[in-house]
N, CA, C and O atoms as a MOPAC input file, in Angstrom:
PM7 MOZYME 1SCF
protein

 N      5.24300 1    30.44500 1    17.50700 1
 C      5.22100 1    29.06000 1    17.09200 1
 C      3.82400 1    28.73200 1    16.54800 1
 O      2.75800 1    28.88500 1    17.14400 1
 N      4.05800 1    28.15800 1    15.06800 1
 C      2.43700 1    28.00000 1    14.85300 1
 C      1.58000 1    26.36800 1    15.48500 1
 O      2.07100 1    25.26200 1    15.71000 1
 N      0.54200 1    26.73400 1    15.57500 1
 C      0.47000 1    25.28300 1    15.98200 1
 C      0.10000 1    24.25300 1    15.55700 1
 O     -0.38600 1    24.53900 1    14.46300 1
 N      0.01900 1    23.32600 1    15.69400 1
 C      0.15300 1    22.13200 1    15.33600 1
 C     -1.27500 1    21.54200 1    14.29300 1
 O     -2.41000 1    21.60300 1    14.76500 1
 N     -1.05200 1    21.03000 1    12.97300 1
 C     -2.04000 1    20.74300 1    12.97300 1
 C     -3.21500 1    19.64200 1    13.49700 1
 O     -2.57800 1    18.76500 1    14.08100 1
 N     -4.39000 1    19.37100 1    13.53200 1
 C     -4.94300 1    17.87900 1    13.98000 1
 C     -4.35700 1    17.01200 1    13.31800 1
 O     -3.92300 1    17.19000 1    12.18100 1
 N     -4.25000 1    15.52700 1    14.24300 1
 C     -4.01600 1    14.80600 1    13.52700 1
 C     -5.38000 1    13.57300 1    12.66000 1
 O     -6.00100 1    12.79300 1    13.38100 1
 N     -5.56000 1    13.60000 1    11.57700 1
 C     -6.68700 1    12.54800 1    11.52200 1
 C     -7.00000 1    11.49700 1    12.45800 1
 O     -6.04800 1    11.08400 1    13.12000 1
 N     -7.99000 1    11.04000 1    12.63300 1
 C     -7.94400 1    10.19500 1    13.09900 1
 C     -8.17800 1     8.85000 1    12.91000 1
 O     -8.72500 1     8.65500 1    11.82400 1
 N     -7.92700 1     7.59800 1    13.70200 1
 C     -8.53500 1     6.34000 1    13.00200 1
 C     -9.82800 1     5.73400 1    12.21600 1
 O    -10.00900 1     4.92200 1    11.30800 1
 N    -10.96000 1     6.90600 1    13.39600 1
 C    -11.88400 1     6.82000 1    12.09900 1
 C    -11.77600 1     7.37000 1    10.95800 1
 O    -12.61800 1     6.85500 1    10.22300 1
 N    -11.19900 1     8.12500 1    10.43200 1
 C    -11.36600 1     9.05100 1     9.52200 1
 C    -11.03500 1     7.89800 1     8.67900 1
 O    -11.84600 1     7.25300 1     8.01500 1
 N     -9.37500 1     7.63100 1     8.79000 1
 C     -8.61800 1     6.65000 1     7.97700 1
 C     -9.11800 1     5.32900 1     7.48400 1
 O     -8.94200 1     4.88500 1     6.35000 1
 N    -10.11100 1     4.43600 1     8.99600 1
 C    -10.92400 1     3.60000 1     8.88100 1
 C    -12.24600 1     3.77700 1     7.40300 1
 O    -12.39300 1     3.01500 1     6.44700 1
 N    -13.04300 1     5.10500 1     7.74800 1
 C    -13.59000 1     5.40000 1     6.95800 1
 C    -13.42000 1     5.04800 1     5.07300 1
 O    -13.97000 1     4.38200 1     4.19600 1
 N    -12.35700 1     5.94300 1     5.24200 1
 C    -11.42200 1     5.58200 1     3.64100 1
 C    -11.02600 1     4.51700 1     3.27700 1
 O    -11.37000 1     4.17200 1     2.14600 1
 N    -10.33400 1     3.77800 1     3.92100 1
 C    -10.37300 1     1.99100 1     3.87000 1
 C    -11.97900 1     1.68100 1     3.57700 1
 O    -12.26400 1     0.93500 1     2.64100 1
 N    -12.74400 1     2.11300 1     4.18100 1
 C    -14.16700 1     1.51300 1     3.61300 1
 C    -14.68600 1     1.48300 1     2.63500 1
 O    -15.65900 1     0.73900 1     2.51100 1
 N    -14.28700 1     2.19500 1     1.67400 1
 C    -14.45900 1     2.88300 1    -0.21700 1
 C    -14.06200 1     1.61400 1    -0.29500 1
 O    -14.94800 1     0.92100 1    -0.79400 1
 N    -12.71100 1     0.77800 1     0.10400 1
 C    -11.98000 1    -0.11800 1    -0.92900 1
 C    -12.37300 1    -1.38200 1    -0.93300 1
 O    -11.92300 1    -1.82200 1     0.12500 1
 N    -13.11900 1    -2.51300 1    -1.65100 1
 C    -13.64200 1    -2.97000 1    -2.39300 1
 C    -12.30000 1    -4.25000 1    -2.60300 1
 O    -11.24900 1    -4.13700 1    -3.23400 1
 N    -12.85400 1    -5.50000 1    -1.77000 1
 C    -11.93900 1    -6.96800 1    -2.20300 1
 C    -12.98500 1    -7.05200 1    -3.76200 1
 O    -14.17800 1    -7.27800 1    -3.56000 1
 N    -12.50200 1    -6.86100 1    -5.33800 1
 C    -13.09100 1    -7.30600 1    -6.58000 1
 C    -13.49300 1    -8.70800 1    -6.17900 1
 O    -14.64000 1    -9.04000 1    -6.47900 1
 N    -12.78200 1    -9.52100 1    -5.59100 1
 C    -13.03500 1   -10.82900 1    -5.97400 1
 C    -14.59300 1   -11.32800 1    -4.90500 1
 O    -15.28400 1   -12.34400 1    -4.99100 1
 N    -14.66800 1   -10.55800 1    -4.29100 1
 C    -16.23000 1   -10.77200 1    -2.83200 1
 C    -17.07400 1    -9.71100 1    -2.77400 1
 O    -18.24500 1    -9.93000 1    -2.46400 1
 N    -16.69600 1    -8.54200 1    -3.02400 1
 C    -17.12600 1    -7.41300 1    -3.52300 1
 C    -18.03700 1    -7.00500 1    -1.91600 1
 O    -19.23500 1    -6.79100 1    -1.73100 1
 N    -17.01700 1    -7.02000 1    -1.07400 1
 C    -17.17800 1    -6.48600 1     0.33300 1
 C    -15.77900 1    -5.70000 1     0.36400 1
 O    -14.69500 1    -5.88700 1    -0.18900 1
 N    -16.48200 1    -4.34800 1     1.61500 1
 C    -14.89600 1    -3.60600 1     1.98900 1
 C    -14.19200 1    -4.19100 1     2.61000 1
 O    -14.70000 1    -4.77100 1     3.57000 1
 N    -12.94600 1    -4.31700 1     2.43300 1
 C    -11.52700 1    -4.36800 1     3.14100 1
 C    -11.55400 1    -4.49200 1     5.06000 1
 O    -11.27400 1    -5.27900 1     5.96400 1
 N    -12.12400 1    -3.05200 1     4.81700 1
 C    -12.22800 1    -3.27800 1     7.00100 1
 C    -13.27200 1    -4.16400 1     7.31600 1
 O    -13.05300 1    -4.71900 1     8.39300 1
 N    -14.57800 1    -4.58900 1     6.65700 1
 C    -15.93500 1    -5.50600 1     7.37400 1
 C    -15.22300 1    -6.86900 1     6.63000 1
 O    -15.75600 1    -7.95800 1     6.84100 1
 N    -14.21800 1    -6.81100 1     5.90400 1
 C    -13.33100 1    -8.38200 1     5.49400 1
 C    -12.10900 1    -9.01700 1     6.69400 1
 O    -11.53000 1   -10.10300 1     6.72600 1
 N    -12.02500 1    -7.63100 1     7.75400 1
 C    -10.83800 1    -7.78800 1     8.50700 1
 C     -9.51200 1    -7.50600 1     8.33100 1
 O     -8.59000 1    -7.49500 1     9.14600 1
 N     -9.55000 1    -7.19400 1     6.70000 1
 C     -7.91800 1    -7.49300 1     5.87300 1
 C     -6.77900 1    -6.37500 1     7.13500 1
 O     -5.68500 1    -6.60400 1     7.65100 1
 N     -7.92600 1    -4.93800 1     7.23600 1
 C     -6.84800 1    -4.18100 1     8.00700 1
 C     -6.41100 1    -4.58200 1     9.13600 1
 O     -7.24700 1    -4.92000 1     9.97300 1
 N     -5.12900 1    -4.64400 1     9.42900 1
 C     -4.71400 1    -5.37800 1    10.52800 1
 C     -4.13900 1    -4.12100 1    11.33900 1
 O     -3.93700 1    -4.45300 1    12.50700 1
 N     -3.88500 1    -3.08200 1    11.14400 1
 C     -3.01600 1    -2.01600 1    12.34800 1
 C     -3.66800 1    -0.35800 1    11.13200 1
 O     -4.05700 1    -0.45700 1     9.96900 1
 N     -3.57700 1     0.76100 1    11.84200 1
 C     -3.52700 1     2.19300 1    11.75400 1
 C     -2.15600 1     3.01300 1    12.22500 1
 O     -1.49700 1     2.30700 1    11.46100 1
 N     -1.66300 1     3.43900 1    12.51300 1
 C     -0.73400 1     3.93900 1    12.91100 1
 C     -0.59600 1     5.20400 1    12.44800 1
 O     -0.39200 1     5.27500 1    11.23600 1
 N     -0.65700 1     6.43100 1    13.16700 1
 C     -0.91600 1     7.89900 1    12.93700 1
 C      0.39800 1     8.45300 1    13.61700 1
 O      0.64800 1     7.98400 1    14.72700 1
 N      1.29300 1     9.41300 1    13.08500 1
 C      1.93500 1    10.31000 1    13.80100 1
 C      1.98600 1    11.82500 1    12.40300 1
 O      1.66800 1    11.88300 1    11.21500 1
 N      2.46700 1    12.65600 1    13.24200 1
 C      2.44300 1    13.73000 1    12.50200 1
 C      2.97200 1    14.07700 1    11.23900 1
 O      2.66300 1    15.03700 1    10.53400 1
 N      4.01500 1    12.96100 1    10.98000 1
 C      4.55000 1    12.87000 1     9.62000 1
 C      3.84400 1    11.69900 1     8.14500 1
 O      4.00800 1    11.69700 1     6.92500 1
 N      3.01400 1    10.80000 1     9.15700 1
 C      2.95000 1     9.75700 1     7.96200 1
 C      1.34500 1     9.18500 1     8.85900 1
 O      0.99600 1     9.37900 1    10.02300 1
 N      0.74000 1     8.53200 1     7.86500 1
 C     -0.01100 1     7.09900 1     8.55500 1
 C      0.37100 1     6.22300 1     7.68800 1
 O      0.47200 1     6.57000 1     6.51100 1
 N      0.60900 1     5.15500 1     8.00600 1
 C      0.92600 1     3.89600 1     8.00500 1
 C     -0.18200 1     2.59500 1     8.62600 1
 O     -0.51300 1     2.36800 1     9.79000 1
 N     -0.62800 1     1.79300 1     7.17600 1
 C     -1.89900 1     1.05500 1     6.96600 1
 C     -1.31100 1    -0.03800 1     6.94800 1
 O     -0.87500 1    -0.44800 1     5.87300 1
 N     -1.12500 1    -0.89700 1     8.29400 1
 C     -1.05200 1    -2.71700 1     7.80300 1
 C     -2.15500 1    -3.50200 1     7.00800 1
 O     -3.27300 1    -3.20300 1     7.42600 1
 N     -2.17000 1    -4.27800 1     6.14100 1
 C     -3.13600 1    -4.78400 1     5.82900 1
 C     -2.40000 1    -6.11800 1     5.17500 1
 O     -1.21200 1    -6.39700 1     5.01200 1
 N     -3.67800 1    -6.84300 1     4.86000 1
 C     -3.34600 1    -8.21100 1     4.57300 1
 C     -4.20400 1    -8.71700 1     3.86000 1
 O     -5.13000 1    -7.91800 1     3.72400 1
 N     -4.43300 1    -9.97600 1     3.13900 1
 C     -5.17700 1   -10.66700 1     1.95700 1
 C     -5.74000 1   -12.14900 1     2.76500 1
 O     -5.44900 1   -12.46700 1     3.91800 1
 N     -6.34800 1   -12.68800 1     2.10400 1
 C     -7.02200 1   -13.79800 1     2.97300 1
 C     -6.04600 1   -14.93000 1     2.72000 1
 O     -5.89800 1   -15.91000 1     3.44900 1
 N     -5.25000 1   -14.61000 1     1.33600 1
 C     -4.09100 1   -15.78200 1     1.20500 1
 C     -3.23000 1   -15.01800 1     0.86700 1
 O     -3.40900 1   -13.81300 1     0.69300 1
 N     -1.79800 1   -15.82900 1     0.67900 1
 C     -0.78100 1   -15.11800 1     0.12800 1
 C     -1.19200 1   -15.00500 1    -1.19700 1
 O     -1.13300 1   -13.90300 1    -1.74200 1
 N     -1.62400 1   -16.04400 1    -1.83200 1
 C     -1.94000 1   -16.25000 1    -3.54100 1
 C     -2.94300 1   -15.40800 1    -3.77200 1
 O     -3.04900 1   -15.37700 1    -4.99800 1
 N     -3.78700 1   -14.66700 1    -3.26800 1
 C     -4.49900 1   -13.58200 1    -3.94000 1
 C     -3.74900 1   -12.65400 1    -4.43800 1
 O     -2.99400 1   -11.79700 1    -3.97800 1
 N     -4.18600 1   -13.06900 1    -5.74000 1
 C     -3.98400 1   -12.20400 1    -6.96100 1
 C     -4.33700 1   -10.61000 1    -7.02400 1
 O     -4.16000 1    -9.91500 1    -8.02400 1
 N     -4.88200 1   -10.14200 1    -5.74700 1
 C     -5.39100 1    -9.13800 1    -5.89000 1
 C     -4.59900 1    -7.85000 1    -5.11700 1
 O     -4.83400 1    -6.66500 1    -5.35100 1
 N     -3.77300 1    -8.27500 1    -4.30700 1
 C     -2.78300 1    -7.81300 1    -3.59400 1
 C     -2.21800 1    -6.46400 1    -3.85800 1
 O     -1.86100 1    -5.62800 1    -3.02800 1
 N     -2.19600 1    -6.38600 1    -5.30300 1
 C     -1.18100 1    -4.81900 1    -5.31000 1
 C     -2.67600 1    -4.01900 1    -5.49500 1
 O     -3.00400 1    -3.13800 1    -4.69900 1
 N     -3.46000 1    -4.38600 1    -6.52700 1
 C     -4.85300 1    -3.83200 1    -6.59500 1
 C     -5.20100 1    -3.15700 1    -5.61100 1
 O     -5.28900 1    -1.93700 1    -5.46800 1
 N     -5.47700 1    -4.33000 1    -4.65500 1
 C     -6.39500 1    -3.53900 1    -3.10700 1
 C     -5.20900 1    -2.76400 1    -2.54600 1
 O     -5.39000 1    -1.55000 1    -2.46400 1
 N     -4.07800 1    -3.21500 1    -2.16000 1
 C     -3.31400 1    -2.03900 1    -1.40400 1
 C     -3.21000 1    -1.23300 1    -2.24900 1
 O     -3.73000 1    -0.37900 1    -1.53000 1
 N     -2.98200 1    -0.61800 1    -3.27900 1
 C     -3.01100 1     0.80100 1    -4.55800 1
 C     -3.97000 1     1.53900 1    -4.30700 1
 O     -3.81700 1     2.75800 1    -4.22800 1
 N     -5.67500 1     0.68400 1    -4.05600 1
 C     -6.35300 1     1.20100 1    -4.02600 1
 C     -6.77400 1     1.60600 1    -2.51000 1
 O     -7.57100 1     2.52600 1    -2.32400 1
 N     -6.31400 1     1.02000 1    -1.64700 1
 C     -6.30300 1     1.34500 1     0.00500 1
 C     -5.23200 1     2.70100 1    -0.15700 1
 O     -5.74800 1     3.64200 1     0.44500 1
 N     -4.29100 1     2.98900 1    -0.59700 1
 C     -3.34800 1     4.13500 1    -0.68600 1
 C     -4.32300 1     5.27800 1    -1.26300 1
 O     -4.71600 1     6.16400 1    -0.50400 1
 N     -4.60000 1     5.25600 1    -2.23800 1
 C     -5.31200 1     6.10400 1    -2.74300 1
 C     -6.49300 1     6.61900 1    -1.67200 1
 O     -6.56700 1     7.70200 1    -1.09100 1
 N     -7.37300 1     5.48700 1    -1.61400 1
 C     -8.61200 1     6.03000 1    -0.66300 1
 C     -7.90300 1     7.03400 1     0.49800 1
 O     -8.38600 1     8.14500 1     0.71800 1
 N     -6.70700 1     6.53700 1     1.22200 1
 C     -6.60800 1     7.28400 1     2.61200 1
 C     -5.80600 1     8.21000 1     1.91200 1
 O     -5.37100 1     8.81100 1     2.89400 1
 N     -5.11600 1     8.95600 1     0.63000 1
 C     -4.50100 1    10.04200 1     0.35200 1
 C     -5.48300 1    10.71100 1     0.10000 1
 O     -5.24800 1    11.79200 1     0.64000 1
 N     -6.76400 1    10.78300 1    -0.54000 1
 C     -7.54000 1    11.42800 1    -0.89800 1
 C     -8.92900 1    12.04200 1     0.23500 1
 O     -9.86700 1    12.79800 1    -0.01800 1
 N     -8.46500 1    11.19700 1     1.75900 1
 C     -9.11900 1    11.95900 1     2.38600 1
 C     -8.51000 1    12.34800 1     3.43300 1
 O     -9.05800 1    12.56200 1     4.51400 1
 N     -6.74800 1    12.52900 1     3.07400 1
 C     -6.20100 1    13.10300 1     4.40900 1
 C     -5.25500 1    14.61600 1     3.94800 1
 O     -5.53200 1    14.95800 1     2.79900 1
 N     -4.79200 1    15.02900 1     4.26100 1
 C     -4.37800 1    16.29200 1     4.01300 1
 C     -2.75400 1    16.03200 1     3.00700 1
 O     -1.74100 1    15.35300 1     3.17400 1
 N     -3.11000 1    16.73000 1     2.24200 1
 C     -2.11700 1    15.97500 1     1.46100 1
 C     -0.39200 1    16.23700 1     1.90500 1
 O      0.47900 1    15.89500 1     1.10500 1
 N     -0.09900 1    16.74400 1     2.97500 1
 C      1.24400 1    16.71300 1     3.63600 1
 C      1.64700 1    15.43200 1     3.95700 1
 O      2.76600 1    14.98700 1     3.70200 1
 N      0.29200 1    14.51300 1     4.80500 1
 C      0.93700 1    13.46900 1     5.33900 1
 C      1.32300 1    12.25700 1     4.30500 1
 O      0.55500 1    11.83100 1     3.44200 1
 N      2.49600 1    11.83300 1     4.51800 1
 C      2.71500 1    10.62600 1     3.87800 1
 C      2.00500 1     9.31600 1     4.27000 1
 O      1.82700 1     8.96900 1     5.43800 1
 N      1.61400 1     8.61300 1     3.17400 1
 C      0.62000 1     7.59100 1     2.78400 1
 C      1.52600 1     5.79700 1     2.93200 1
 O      2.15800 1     5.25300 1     2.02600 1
 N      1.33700 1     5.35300 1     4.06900 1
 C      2.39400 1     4.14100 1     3.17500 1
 C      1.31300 1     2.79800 1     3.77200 1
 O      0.86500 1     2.71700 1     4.91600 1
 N      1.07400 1     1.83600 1     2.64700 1
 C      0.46100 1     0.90600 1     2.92200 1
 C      1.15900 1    -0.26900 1     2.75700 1
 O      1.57100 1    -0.46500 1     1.61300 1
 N      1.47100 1    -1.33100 1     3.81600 1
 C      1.90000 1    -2.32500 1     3.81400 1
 C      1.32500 1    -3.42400 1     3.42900 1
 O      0.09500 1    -3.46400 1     3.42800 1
 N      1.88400 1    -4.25100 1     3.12900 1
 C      1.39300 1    -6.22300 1     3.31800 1
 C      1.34600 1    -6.88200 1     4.40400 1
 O      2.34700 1    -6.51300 1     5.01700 1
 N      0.98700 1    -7.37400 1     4.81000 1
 C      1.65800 1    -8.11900 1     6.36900 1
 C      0.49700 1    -9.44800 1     5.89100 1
 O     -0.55500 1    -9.59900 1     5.27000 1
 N      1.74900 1   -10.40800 1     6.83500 1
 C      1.45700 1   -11.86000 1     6.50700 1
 C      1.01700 1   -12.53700 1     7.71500 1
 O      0.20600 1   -13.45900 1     7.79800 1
 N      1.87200 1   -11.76300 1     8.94000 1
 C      1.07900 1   -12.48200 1    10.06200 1
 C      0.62900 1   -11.34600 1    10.92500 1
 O      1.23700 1   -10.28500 1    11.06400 1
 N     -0.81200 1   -11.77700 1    11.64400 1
 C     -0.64800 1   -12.92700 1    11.64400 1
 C     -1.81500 1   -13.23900 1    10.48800 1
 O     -2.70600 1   -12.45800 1    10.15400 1
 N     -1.54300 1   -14.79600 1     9.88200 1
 C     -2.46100 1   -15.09000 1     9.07400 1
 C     -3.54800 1   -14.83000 1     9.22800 1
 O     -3.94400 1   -15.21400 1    10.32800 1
 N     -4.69800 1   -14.06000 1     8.31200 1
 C     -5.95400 1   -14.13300 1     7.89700 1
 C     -6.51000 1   -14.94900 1     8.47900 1
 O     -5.92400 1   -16.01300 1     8.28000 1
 N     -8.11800 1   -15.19400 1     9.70500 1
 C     -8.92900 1   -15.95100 1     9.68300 1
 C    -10.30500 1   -15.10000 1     9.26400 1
 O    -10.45400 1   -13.90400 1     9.01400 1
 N    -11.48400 1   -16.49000 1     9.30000 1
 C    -12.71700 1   -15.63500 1     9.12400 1
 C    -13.16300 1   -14.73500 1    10.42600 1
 O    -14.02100 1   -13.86000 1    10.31000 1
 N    -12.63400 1   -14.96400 1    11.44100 1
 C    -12.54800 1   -14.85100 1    12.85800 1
 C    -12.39700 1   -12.90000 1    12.78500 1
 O    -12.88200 1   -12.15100 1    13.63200 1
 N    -11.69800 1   -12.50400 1    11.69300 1
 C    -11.43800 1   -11.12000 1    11.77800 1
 C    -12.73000 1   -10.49900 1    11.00300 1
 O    -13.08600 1    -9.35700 1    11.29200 1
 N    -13.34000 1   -11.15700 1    10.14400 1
 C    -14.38600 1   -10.38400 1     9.52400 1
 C    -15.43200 1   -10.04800 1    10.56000 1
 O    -15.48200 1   -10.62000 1    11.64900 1
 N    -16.64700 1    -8.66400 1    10.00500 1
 C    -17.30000 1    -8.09900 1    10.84200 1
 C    -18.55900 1    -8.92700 1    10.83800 1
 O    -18.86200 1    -9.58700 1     9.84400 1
 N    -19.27200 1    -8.90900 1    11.89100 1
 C    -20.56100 1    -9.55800 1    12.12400 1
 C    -21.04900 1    -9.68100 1    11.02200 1
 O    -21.33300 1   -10.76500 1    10.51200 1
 N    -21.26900 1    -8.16800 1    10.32100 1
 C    -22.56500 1    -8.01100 1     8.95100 1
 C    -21.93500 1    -8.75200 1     7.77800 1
 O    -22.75100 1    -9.21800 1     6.98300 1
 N    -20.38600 1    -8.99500 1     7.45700 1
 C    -19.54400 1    -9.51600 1     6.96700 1
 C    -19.82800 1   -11.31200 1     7.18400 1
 O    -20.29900 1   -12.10400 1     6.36700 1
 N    -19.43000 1   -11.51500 1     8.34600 1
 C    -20.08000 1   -12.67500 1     8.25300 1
 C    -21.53800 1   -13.24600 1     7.82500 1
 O    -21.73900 1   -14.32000 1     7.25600 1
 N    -22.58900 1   -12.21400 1     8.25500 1
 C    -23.95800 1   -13.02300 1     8.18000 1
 C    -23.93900 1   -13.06300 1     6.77100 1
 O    -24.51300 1   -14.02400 1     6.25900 1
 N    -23.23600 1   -11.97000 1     5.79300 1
 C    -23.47600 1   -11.83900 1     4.31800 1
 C    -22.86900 1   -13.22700 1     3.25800 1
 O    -23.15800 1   -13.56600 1     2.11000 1
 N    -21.84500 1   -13.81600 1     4.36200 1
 C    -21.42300 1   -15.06100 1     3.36200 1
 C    -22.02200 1   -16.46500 1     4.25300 1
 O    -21.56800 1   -17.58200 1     4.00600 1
 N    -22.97100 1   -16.27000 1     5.19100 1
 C    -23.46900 1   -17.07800 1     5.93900 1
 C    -22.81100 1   -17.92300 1     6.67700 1
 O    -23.13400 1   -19.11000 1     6.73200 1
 N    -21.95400 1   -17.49300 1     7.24000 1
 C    -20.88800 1   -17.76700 1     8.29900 1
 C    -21.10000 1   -17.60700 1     9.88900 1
 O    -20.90400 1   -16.44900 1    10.25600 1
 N    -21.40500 1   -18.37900 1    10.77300 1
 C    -21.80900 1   -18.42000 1    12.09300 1
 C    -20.93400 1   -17.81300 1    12.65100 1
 O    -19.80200 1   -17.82900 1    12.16800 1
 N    -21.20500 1   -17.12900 1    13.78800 1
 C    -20.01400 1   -16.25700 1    14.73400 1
 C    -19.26200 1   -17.34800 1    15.69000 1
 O    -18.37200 1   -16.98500 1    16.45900 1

């Protein structure tokens, strides 16, 4: 029986989400909060993520480009699937400290 390969892990995946770039604030995706879940098993990872509104226009952009980042640094067997998710709604409450101090936002 051969064995199994590793599975990536959340940092790894986290990592790659970090390449991706909201155009419209021009901060990453994870220090914006957008990622909302990881989910790893041996067949797939699976990326919740979310937009600060529904009306951002930017929606297929950043998730295309969140797909890409985590296919290109995971082994290319596993399947890639990046979601939308709406709730729970976006606050500033999810962005990262350095995220906040950068739009001058109190914790």
């Amino acid at each position: 029986m051969e064995p199994q390969p590793a599975l990536p892990s959340e940092e790894r995946v986290s990592a790659a989400l970090r390449s991706v770039d909201d155009p419209e604030v021009g901060m990453n995706i994870v220090d914006l909060g957008l990622v909302y879940r990881v989910d790893i098993t041996p067949e797939r990872v699976r990326v919740e993520l979310t937009m600060t509104t529904p009306a951002c226009p930017m929606g297929d952009l950043i998730t295309d480009n969140a797909r890409r980042a985590v296919a290109a640094a995971l082994p290319q067997d596993l399947a890639i699937e990046v979601v939308l998710v709406w709730e729970p709604p976006w606050t500033p409450d999810r962005m990262s400290e350095s995220a906040r101090q950068t739009f001058g936002w109190p914790r």
